[in-house]
C-alpha positions, 0 to 999 in steps of 0.5 A: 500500500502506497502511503501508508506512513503518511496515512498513519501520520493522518490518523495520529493527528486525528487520534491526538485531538480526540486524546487532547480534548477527551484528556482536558475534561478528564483532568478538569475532573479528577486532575491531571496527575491522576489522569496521567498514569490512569490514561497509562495503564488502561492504554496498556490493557488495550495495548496488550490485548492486541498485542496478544492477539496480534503477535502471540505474545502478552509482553514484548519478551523477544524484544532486546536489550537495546530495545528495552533501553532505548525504548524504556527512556524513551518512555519516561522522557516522553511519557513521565517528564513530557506528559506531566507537563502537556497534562497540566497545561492542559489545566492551566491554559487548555488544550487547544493552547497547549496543542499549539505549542506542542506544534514546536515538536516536529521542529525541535525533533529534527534539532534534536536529531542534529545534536544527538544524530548528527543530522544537518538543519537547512537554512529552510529548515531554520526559517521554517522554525521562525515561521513556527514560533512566530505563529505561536507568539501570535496567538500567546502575546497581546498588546498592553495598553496605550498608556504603558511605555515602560520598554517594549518588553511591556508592551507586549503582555501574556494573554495566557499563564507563563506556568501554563505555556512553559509546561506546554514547553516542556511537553514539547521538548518531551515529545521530541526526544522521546520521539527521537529515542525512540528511532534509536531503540526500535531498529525493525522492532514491531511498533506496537510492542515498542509502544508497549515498552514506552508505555511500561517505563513510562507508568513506572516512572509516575508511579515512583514519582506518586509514591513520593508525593503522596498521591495514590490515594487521589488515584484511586478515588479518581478510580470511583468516578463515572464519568471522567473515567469512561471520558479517561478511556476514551483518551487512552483508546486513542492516545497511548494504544492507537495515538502513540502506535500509529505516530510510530508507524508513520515514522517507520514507513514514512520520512519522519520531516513529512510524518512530523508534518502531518502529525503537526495539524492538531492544532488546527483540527482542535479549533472546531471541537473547542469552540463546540464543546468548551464554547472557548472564544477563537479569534481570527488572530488565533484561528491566523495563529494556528495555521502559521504555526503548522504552515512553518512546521510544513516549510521546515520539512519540506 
């Protein structure tokens, strides 16, 4: 089948959007961090199920010990430290906020391919990351009043919490190390068992994490609740088993600047649910915001 990694790439975006909102109304009602692991471990049951069915093994037990390594820090960069961050921004400044800067990922991907890869960044590739960020600060700073003229740096003020944006940051820093540690630790393994991995070291690393701040108990009475939790497993069908799964195979059977590309559209995708579901205002300035920061993850890869 022709395009099959681009097809998966498609897919992913569209499963992304579905993980982000389905994730902010959970973590509104039973917050973030207790979110966070529970999305992990109900997205390895589905996980292991088709894994069981679709390999003949439960657990990646064939998987070596390069994998395991890679693939394990993969998953506590990308799941533990990225995720933390992504959840509560989600919180803090909403999904569709966080999704956008989440589209610095791609970009960031390919720095950080350079650093540890040696993979050379073009002068297109670095003007496509200007056009990315520039896009983003469209849509995160606004003019301060008239009457301010204290320096430029007061005239332009955050129309959203600083903590808020620099999680979604930091979510963005983890996708895009987790993403290129895990090129580095699948090397033809099945993508579905290396989700598997990522998905295991990751869950542990909340767990320690939990166990030192005292949260267990949150999470299990995060468990008693109805509502969020079936909104919980809505998320973690499409996020961590099908999401996750589905960007590996792009990556795999596609290059990863296109794959990276596609995946880049959450942003735009989430606007219309948003608006629907949250009844959250969007500006033309926004909606303008959006679609450059895409369009410069599009020009840094094409």
């Amino acid at each position: 089948m022709h395009h099959i990694g681009e097809f998966a790439a498609l897919l992913t975006a569209f499963f992304w959007t579905v993980t982000a909102i389905t994730f902010e109304a959970a973590s509104r009602k039973i917050g973030s961090m207790v979110v966070n692991i529970l999305r992990l471990i109900i997205g390895f049951i589905f996980l292991s199920i088709f894994v069981f069915f679709y390999r003949g093994y439960l657990f990646p037990v064939d998987a070596s010990l390069h994998n395991w390594l890679w693939l394990s820090l993969s998953g506590l960069i990308g799941f533990t430290f990225g995720d933390l961050c992504l959840f509560q921004s989600f919180v803090l400044i909403g999904a569709r906020v966080s999704m956008l800067i989440m589209a610095l990922a791609p970009p960031m991907t390919a720095l950080f391919a350079w650093m540890v890869l040696g993979e050379k960044l073009s002068l297109q590739s670095w003007i496509g990351m200007a056009v990315t960020m520039n896009g983003i600060a469209l849509v995160v700073l606004r003019r301060s009043g008239e009457g301010e003229k204290n320096g430029f740096l007061n005239m332009l003020k955050l129309s959203y919490p600083l903590w808020g944006l620099l999680l979604a940051f930091g979510g963005a820093v983890g996708q895009a190390v987790g993403l290129v540690l895990s090129k580095v630790g699948m090397q033809g393994y099945d993508t579905f068992a290396s989700t598997q991995i990522r998905v295991m070291a990751g869950t542990a690393g909340f767990a320690i994490i939990y166990a030192l701040m005292g949260k267990w108990k949150d999470v299990l009475r995060g468990t008693t609740k109805g509502r969020p939790m079936a909104i919980l497993s809505i998320g973690a069908f499409f996020g961590p088993f099908l999401g996750v799964s589905f960007s590996l195979i792009a990556i795999k059977y596609a290059d990863t600047g296109i794959a990276s590309t596609i995946m880049a559209i959450v942003p735009v995708l989430i606007i219309p649910p948003s608006m629907i579901l949250y009844k959250e205002r969007t500006s033309l300035k926004e909606v303008a915001g959006a679609i450059l920061a895409v369009g410069g993850v599009a020009i840094f890869f094409l």
